[in-house]
N, C-alpha and C positions, 0 to 999 in steps of 0.2 A: 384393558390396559394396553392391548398390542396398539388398536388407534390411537390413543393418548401419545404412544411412543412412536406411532408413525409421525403423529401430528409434530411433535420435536424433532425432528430430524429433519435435517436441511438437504432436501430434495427439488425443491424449488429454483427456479433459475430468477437472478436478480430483478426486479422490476427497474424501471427506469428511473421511479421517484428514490429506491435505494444506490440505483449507479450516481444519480446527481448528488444523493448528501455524502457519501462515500468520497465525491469529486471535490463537492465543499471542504472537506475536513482532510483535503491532499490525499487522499489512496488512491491513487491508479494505477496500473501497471506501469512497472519501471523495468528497461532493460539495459544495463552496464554494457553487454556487448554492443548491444547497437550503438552508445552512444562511442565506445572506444572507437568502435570501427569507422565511424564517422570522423572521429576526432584525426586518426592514422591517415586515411582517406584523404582529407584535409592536410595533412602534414605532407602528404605525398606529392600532392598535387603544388601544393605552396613551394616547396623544394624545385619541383619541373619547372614551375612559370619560373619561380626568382632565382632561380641558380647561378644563372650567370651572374647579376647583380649581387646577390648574397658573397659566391665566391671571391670578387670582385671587391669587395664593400671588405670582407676577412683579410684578403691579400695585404690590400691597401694599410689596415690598423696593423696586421702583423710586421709590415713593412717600415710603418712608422712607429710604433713600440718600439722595436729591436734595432734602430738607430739610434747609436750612440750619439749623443749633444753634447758638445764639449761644456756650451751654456749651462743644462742641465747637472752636469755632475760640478761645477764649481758655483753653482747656484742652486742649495736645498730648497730653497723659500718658492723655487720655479718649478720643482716636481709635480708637488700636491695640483696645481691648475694645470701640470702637464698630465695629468690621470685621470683629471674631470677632466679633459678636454679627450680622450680617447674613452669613455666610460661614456659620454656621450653621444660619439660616433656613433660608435659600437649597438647602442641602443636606436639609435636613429635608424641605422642600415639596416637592422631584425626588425626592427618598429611595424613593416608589413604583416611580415610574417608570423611575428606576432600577435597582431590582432586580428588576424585570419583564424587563427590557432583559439585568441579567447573567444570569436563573433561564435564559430561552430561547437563549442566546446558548450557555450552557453544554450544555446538554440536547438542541438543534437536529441535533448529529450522533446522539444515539441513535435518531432517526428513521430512518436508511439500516441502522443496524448493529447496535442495541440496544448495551445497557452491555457494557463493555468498559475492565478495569484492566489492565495489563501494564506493568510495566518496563524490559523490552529494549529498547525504541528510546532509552530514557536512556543506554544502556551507550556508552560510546566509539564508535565506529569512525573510526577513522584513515585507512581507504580512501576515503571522503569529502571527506581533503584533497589526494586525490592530481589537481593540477589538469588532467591528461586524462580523467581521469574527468567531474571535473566542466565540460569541453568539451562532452564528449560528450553529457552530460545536458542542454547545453545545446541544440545544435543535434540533441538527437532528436526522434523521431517523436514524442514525447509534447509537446514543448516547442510542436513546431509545429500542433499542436492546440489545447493552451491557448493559444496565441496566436491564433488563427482563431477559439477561444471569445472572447476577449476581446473580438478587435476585432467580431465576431455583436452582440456581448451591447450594446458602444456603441453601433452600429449600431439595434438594438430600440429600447433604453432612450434612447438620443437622439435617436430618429426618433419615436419614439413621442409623449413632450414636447414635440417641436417640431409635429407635428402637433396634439397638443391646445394649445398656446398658438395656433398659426394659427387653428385651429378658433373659440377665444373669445376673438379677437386684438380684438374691438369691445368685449367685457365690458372686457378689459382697459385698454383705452384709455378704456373712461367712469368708469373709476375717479377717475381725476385729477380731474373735476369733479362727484365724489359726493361729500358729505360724510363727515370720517369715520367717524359712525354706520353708515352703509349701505356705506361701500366696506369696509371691515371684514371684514361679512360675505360681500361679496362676493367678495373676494378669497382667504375661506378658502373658498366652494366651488368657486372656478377651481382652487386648490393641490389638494383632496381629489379633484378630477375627472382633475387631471394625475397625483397621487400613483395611483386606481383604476385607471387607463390602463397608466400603468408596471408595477403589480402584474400585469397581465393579461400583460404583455410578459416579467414573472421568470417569471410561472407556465409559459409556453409556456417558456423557458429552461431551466427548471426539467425538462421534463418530459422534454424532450433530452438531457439531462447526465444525470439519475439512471441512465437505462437506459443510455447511454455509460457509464458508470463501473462500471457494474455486469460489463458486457460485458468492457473490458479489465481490469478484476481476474479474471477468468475465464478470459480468454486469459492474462496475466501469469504462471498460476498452472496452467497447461496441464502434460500430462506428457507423457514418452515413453515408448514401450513399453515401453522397459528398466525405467523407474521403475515403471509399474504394475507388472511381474513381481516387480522385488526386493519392493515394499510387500506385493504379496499374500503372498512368501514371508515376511518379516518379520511380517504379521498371522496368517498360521496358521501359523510359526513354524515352527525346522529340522527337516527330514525325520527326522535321529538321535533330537533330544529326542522329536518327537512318537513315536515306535517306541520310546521309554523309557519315554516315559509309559504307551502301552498296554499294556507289559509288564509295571510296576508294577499295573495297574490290574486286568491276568491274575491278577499273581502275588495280589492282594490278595480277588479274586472268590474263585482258588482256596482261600486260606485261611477264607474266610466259608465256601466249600461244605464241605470238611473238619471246619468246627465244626461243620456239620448232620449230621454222621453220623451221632455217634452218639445225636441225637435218633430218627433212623427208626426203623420199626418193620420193613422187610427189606430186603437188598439183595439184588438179583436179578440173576445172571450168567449169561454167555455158554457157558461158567462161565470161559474165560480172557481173551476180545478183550472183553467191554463186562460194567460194572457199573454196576447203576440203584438208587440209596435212594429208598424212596418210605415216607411218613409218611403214617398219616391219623388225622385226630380227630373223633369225632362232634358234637363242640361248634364251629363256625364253620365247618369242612368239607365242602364239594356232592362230594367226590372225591380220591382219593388224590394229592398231591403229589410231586414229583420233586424231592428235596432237595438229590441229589449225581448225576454221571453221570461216567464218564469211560471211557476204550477203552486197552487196550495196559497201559502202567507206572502211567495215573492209574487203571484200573479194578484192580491189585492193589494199589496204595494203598488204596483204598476197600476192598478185602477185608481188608487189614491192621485196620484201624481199626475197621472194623464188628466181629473177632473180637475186639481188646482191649477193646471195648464191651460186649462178646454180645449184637449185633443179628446176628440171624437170616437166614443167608445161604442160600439158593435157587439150583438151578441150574436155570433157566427159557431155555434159547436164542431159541428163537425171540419170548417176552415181551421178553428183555433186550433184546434187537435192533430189537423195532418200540418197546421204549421211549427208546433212544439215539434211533434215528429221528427217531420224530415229537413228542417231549415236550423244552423247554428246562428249566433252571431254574426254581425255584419253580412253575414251571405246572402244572394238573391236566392228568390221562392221559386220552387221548380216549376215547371214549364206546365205541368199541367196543372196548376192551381193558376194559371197567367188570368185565365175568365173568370171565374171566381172571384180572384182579388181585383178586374178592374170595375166588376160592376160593384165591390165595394168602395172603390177610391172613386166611381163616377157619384155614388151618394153623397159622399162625405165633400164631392166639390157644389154637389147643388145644394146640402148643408150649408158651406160657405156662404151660396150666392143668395140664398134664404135669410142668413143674415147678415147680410150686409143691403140685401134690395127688397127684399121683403119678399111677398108673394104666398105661393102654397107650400107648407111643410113638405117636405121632400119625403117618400115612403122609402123603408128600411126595406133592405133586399130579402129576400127570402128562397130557399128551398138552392143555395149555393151550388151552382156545378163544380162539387170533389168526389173526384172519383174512389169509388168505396176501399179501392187497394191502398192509397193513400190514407184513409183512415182508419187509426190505430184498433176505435172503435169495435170496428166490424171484424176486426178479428182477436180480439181480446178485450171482452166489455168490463173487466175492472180496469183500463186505463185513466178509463173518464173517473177516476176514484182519484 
């Protein structure tokens, strides 16, 4: 029972196939301060570049608002396009600033997550409205952390303020008997001093939360032993198919080696437990090739096939033997079978020339230099079985 219950318990860390469908179905980690502080950041910075303009652009509508039109007050019908026509402005002038404010506001979460489109969190779910659930959500572990984020973040961001207003609580007080040329600008770098102060206070916030978030979507998304077992058997997939696959992959080798048969130029047997096709061409070749091999039903297959062909069969035991051995597919034959196999392939060329010019039968080689380490034989006499 204790491993059944280890086995359930999400002790595991996410595999990558569970971070991707997690990413599929929108769960990533989200972090609100980051994007706030982005979005403040942006606000800040828009206000520095466009101030002058912005202030400027305010002046101007406030200026032309608050003049009287003599036109306008004995002409109602002239207000309404006197209001769109500042409602306008008005929008024109922010219109940067604006869209500074929506570009970063929009973009601020691809910081933690990069881009990310999904539709699933659009789809229904009805379990959402089921209102124990959403008790539960209320009073969980989660809720009561963003509530301890919260009330931190007030805490910072209103301690922080009040400290810098104490701080230039005498600036602020000479304001009232500065002119307002001078208190003007004094009073925007009290706000830009308390505005840098806060920032310092998101950024430390900020820097708390990301790796928080990052953490419990990590944990959120934990597995259990069982789950990694099933996903690895699911990623390399059922034991059956994979033993179909290989067997297709047999039968398909086999067929390829079959077609090289009747390229070779002899196959060399056992003469009954093992047959070896071996091919050589003076053009692209350091050494003779093993094009087919097989032992038992596949080595009389390959004799079948090499006579329908008339490639020239040899009965070589102990060759055929150290070349099942130590030679796979398409590979060349080791170097100390090199004599061996050329005073076979010199027979099989005066075979040729026997029949095509006639002459004396050609004598089959005998008593092959293989070296007895090379054969399987000599040190294990049920191979030749």
């Amino acid at each position: 029972m204790a491993a059944e219950d280890s086995d359930l318990e999400k002790t595991e860390q996410p595999s990558q196939r569970r971070l991707d469908q997690a990413r599929e179905e929108g769960q990533v980690a989200r972090s609100r301060e980051l994007s706030t502080f982005a979005v403040l950041m942006a606000g800040g910075a828009g206000l520095w570049l466009m101030g002058d303009s912005l202030s400027q652009q305010l002046i101007r509508l406030i200026r032309t608002g608050l003049t009287l039109d003599a036109n306008l007050v004995f002409s109602p019908d002239a207000l309404m396009p006197h209001l769109h026509e500042l409602a306008w402005a008005t929008l024109l002038g922010f219109l940067p600033f604006l869209l500074l404010m929506l570009v970063v506001a929009t973009f601020s979460p691809l910081l933690l997550n990069g881009w990310l489109f999904t539709l699933k969190p659009l789809v229904p779910d009805f379990s959402k409205l089921n209102p124990v659930t959403g008790l539960g959500r209320m009073f969980s572990t989660h809720s009561l952390v963003e509530l301890v984020k919260a009330i931190a973040k007030s805490l910072v961001v209103g301690g922080i303020g009040a400290w810098v207003i104490w701080h230039n609580r005498d600036n602020v007080l000479a304001l009232v008997g500065e002119p307002a040329a001078l208190a003007i600008p004094h009073l925007g770098g009290v706000i830009w001093a308390c505005f840098a102060s806060i920032m310092g206070g998101m950024l430390l916030i900020v820097g708390v939360d990301v790796p928080f978030q990052l953490w419990e979507h990590s944990k959120k998304l934990k597995m259990t032993k069982q789950e990694v077992r099933q996903e690895a058997k699911e990623t390399e997939g059922d034991p059956q198919v994979k033993a179909r696959i290989r067997s297709m992959q047999r039968e398909i080798a086999r067929r390829r080696m079959m077609a090289e048969i009747p390229t070779a130029d002899v196959v060399v047997t056992n003469p009954t437990h093992f047959s070896v096709a071996l091919k050589y061409s003076e053009n692209g070749m350091r050494a003779p090739v093993v094009v087919a091999k097989g032992r038992h039903l596949m080595a009389a297959r390959i004799r079948e096939i090499a006579k329908e062909n008339n490639v020239p069969i040899l009965e070589a035991p102990p060759l055929a033997r150290a070349l099942y051995k130590h030679t796979d597919i398409g590979q060349m034959i080791p170097e100390a079978l090199y004599t061996a196999v050329a005073e076979v392939l010199a027979y099989v060329y005066q075979l040729r020339r026997y029949q095509t010019a006639g002459g004396n039968y050609p004598q089959a080689p005998r008593d092959l230099p293989v070296p007895k380490e090379l054969d399987p034989y000599t040190t294990n006499p049920e191979f030749a079985a």
